[in-house]
C-alpha positions in Angstrom: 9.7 114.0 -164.1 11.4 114.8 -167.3 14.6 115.3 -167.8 15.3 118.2 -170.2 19.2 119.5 -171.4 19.0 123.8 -172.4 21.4 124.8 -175.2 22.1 128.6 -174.8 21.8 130.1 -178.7 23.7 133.2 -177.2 25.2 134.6 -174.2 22.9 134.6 -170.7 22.4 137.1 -168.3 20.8 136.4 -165.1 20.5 139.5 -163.3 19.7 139.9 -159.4 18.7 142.7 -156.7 22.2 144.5 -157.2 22.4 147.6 -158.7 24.1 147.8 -162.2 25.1 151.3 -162.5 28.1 152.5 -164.0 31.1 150.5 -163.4 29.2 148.3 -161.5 28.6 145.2 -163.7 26.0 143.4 -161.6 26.3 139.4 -161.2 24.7 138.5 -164.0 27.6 135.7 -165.4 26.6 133.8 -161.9 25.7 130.1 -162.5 21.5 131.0 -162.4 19.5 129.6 -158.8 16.8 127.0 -159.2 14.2 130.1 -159.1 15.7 131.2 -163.0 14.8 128.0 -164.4 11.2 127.7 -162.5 10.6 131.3 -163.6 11.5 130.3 -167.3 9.4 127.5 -167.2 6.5 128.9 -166.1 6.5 132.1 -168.7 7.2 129.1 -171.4 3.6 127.4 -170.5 2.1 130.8 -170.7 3.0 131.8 -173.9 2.5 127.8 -175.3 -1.3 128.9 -175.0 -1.8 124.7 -174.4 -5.7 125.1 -174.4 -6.2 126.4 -177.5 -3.4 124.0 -179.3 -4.6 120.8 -177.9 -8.1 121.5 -177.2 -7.6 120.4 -173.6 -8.5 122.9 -170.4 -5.9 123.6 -168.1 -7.1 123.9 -163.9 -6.9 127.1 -162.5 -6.9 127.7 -159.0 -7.7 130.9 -156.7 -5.6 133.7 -156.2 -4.2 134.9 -152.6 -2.8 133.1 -150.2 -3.3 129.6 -148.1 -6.5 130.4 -146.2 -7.2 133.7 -147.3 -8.1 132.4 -151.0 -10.0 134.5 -153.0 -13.3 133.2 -155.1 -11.6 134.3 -159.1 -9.7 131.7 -160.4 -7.0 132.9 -162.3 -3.8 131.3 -161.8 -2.8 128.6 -163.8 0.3 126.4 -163.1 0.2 125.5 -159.8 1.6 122.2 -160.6 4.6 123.1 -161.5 7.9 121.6 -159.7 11.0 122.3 -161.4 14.6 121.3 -160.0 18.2 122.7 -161.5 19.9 123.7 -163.4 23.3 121.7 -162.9 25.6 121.8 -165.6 25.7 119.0 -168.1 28.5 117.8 -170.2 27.0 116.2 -173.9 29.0 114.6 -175.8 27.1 112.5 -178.8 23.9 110.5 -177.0 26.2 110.6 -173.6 26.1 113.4 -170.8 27.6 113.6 -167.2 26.1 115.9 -165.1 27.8 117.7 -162.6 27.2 119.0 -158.9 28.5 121.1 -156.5 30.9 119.1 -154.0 30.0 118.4 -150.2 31.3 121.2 -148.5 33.5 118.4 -145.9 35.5 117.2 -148.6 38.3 119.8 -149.4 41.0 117.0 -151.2 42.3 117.8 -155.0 40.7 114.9 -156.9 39.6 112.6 -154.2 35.9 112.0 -152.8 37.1 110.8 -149.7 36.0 113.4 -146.5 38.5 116.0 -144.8 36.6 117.0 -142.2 35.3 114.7 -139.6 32.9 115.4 -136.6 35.1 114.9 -133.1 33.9 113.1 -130.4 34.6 115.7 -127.3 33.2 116.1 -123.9 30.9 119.7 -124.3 30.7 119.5 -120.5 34.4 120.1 -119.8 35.4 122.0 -123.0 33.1 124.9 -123.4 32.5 126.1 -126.9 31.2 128.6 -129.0 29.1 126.1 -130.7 25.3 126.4 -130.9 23.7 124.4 -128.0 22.3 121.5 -130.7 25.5 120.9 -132.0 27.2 118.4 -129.5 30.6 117.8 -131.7 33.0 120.0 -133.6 34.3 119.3 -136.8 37.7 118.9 -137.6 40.1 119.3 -140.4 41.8 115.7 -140.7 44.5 116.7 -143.4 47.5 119.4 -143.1 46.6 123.0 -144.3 47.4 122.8 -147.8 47.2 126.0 -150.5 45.8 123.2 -153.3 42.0 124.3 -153.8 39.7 121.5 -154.5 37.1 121.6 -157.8 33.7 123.0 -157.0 31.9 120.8 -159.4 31.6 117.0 -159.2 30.4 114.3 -161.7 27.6 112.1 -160.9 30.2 109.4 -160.3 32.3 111.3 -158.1 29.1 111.6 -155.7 28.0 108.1 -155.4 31.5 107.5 -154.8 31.1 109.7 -152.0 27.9 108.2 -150.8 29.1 104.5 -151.1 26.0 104.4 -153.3 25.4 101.9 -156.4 26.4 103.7 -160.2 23.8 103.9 -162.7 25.9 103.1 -165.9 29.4 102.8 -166.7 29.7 106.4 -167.7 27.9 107.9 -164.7 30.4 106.1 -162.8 33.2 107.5 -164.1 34.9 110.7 -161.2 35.1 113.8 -163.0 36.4 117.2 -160.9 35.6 120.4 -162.9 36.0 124.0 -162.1 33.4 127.2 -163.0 36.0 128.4 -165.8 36.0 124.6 -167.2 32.6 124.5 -169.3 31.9 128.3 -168.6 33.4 132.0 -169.6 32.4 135.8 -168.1 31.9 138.4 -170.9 31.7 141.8 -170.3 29.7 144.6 -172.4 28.6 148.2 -171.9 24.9 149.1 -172.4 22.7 152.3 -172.7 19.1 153.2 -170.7 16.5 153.1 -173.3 13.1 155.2 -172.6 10.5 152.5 -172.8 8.0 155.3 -174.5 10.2 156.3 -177.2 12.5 152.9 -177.4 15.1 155.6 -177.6 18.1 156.3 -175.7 17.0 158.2 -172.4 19.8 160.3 -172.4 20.5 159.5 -168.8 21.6 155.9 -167.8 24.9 154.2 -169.0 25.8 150.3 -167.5 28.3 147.7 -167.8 27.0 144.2 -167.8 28.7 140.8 -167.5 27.2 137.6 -169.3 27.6 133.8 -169.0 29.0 131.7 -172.1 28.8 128.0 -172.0 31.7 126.1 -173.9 31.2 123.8 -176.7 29.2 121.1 -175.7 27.6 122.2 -172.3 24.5 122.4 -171.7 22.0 123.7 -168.5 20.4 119.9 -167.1 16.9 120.7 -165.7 14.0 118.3 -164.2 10.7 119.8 -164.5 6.9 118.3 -164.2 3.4 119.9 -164.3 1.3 117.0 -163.8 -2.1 119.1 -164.8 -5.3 116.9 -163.2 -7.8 118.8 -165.7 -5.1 118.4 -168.6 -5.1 115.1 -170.5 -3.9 115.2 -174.1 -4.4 112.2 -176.3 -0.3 111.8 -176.9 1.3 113.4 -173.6 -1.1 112.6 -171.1 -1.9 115.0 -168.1 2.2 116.5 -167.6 2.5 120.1 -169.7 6.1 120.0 -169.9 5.7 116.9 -172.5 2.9 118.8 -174.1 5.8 122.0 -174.0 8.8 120.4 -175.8 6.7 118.6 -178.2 8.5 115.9 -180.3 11.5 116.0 -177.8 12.5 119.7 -178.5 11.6 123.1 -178.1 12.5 126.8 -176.9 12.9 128.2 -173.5 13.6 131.8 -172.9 15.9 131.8 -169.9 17.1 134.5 -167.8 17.0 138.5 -168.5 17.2 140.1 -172.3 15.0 137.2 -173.7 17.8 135.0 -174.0 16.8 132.0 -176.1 17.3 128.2 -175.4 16.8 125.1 -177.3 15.2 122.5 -174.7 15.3 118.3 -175.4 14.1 115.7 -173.2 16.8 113.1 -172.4 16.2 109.8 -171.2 13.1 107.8 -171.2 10.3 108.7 -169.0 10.3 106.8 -166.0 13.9 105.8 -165.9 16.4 106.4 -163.3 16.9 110.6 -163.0 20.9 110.9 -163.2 21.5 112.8 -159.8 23.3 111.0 -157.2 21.6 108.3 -155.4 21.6 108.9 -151.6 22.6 106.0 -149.2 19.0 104.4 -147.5 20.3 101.3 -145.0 23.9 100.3 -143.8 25.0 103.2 -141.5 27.8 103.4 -139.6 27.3 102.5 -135.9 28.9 104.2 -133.1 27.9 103.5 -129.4 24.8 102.2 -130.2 24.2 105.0 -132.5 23.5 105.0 -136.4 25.4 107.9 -138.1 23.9 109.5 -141.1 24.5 112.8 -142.8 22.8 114.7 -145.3 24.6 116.9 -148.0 22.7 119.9 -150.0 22.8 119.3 -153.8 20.8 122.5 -154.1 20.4 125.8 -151.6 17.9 125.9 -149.1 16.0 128.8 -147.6 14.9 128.3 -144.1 13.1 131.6 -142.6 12.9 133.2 -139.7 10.0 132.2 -137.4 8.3 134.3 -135.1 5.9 132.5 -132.0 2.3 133.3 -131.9 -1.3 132.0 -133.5 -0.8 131.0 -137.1 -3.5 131.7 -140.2 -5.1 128.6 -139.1 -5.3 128.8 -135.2 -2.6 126.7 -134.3 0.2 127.8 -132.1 3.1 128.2 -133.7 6.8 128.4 -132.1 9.3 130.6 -132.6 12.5 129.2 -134.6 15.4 131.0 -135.3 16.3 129.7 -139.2 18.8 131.1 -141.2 21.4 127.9 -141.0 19.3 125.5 -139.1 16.3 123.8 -141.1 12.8 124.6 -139.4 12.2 121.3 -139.2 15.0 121.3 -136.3 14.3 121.8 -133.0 16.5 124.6 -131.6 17.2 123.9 -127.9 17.8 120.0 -128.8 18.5 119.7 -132.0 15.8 116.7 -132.1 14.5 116.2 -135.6 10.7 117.3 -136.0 10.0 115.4 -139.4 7.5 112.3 -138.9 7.2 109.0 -141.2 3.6 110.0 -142.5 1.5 107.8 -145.4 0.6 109.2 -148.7 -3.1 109.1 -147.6 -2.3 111.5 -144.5 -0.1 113.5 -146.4 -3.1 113.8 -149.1 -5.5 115.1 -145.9 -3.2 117.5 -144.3 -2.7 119.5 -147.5 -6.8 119.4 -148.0 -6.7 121.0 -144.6 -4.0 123.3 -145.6 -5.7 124.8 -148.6 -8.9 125.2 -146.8 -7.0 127.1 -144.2 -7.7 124.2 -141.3 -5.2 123.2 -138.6 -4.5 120.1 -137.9 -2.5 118.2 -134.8 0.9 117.2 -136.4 1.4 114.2 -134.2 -1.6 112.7 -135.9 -1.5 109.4 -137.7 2.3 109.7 -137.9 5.1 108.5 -136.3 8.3 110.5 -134.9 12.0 109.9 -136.4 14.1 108.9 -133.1 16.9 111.3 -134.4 19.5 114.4 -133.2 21.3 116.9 -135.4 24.6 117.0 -133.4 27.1 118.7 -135.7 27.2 120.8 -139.4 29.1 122.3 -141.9 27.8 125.2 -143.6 29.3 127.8 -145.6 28.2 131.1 -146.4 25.0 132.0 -147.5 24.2 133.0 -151.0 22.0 135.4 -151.5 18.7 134.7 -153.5 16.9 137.9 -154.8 16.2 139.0 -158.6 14.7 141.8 -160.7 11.1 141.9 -161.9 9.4 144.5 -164.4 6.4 146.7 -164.2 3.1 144.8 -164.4 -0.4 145.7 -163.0 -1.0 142.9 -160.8 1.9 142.2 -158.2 4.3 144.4 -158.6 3.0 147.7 -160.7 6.7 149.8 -160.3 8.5 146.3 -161.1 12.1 146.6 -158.8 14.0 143.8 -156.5 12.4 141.0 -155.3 12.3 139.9 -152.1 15.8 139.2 -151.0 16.8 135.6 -148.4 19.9 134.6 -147.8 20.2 130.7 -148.3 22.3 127.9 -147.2 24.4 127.2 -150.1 24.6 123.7 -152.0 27.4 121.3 -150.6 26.3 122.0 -146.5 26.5 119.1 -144.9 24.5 118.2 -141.4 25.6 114.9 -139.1 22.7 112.8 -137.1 22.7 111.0 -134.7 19.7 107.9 -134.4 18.7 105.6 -132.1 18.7 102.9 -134.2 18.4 101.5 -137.6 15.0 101.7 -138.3 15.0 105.5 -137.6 17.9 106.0 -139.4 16.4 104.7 -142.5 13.2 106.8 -141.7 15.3 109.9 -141.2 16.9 108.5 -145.1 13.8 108.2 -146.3 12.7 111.8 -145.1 15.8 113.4 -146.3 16.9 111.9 -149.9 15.4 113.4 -152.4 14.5 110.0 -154.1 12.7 109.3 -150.6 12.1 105.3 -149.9 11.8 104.9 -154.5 14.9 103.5 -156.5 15.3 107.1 -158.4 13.1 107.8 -160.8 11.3 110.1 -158.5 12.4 113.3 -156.6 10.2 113.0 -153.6 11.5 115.3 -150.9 13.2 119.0 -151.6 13.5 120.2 -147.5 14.0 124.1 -148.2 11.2 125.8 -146.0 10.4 128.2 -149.0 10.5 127.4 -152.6 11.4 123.8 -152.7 8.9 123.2 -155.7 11.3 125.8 -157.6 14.3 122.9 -156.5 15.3 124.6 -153.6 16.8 121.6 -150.4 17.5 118.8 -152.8 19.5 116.5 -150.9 21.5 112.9 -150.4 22.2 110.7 -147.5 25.0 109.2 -147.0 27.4 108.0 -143.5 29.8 109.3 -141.6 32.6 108.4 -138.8 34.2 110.3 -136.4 37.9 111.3 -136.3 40.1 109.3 -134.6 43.2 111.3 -133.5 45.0 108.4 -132.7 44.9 106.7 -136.2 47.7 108.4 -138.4 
């Protein structure tokens, strides 16, 4: 996975669904969704033409969708997995990167959690809770008007998640706001007729833009690992063939907005996102407490019951704030410890358009969402122009509404062992040391970086301990 730090030559605009008529100025100064980045990367590898500079082919795989594949292969870039952006303070050869904090810790300058789950009896205080969330959570700390940084350092997290730093710097806490390493500009703009290049005479706009401060940058991860691909220099990944010689340029976001792209790091090395917590979880009445924290949104759909493509039975699951992977009546957790080699099999099956029994060769985590904290959804749309294959009128995309970085979700296990399984499942390092992200847990679009999480523990609040 490479590590790769954008530097914004100009202002950038990343424009969604909304309408931008007017005085409406759109969102387009928003810190940009995973799906920008992916997006940018992915039009960057077109227009890099790869074959015909290194000589190398490039796979191509079939158009349509799993199990209804057509027989012309002309999409390239399957391989793709990008996760980010997250900003990125550089100073020198240094850089701490930033992330959004956990939504249960609401303290000016501290890492230490405000909001604790509460032991209660559900039984003889009815709630308004869903039925798989057994405990409420509560707010240990007066109300206070102080509000806490949205952005934490790298530090700060592991801090957090009682988790070992990665250097000196990196564990240094640092608490930054939006307005810190970012400024909103605002411009008017004009309609232009795309047959004349002309004025149209018809549509005026307002528009507001994004301007990193000196010495920001966007930090991205991204990796095509191409299996026909193999270049004498960069092996089989296209991002190393991309930013050749440790640069290059990106066009991110609407307007053709350009960005100069490095590679940080050495290949291989520990990826500087905060490493989630694996063993050594807080006990409880025989129970191991773990809870895992959203470092990115997550899109968890709908789910209607009925047959599937493949023939399987599928059941219906409600989705929105609860992961699919969640059972709703229980709140049991439906993820399984399963080897590389079945993984490997169950996606052949998968791209052939085969079922498969999902309690085959694997073995059930032992675990129980029982509370959550999750704050209001984001919405994750955008704006795409004419073309003659998908979408000939151009127009919004498909709109979701995601749970929004910083959620955090408490679990219950029965004992260690399935608490580290459940770890394992959820970090997005998996079982590795970090140099690896393993697991992103968003139902759609977690190879564009969507539910990238960390582990850590939790207690519950004692209202008799001042």
């Amino acid at each position: 996975m490479n590590t790769i730090l954008l530097q914004p030559t100009d202002v950038l605009f990343f424009r969604d669904g909304r309408p931008m008529d007017g005085s409406h100025s759109g969102h387009g100064a928003a810190w940009p969704l995973p799906t920008v980045i992916s997006t940018a990367f992915h039009a960057a590898l077109h227009r890099a033409d790869l074959e015909k500079y290194t000589g190398q082919k490039i796979r191509r795989h079939r158009s349509g969708r799993s199990g209804n594949y057509g027989n012309e292969r002309d999409r390239k870039f399957g391989c793709l997995r990008t996760v980010g952006p997250f900003p990125v303070c550089a100073k020198g050869d240094a850089s701490t990167w930033f992330f959004p904090r956990p939504a249960d810790a609401q303290l000016l300058l501290s890492t230490n959690p405000s909001f604790l789950p509460l032991r209660t009896d559900r039984a003889a205080s009815p709630s308004s809770l869903p039925p798989e969330l057994i405990y409420p959570v509560a707010d240990t700390e007066e109300a206070s008007k102080n509000t806490p940084q949205s952005w934490w350092s790298e530090g700060a997290w592991n801090t957090y998640l009682e988790t070992v730093q990665r250097n000196e710097l990196a564990a240094r806490h640092f608490f930054k706001n939006d307005s810190d390493f970012a400024d909103t500009e605002h411009t008017f703009g004009i309609g232009i007729d795309p047959n004349t290049g002309a004025q149209d005479g018809e549509r005026f706009y307002s528009a507001s833009y994004l301007r990193l401060r000196e010495g920001w940058r966007l930090g991205a991860f991204a990796t095509a690992p191409d299996r026909d691909f193999n270049d004498s220099e960069h092996g089989n990944d296209l991002i190393s063939s991309l930013i050749n010689g440790d640069s290059g340029e990106i066009v991110i976001g609407g307007q053709q907005r350009v960005c100069s792209a490095k590679r940080e790091g050495k290949k291989g090395g520990r990826l500087p996102l905060p490493l989630g917590k694996c063993k050594d979880f807080s006990v409880s009445k025989g129970k191991h407490l773990v809870k895992w924290v959203l470092l990115s949104p997550a899109i968890w759909p709908e789910i209607p019951s009925g047959m599937s493509k493949r023939g399987t039975k599928s059941q219906s699951h409600p989705g929105g704030w609860l992961p699919n992977w969640i059972l709703p009546s229980t709140g049991q957790v439906l993820l399984q410890s399963v080897s590389p080699q079945e993984r490997r099999r169950r996606r052949s099956l998968n791209y052939d358009g085969k079922g498969y029994r999902s309690d085959e060769n694997a073995t059930a985590i032992s675990a129980r969402l029982v509370a959550a904290i999750v704050p209001k959804p984001i919405v994750v749309t955008g704006w795409a122009l004419p073309n003659e294959t998908d979408r000939p009128q151009g127009g919004a995309k498909s709109t979701h509404l995601a749970v929004p970085a910083g959620a955090v979700y408490y679990f219950e296990t029965d004992s260690s062992e399935a608490a580290v399984a459940l770890a394992n499942a959820l970090n997005w390092h998996g079982a590795t040391n970090g140099t690896e992200i393993q697991n992103c847990r968003s139902t759609l679009l977690g190879e564009k970086g969507f539910g990238l999480g960390v582990c850590g523990t939790w207690q519950f609040y004692d209202r008799n301990v001042q």
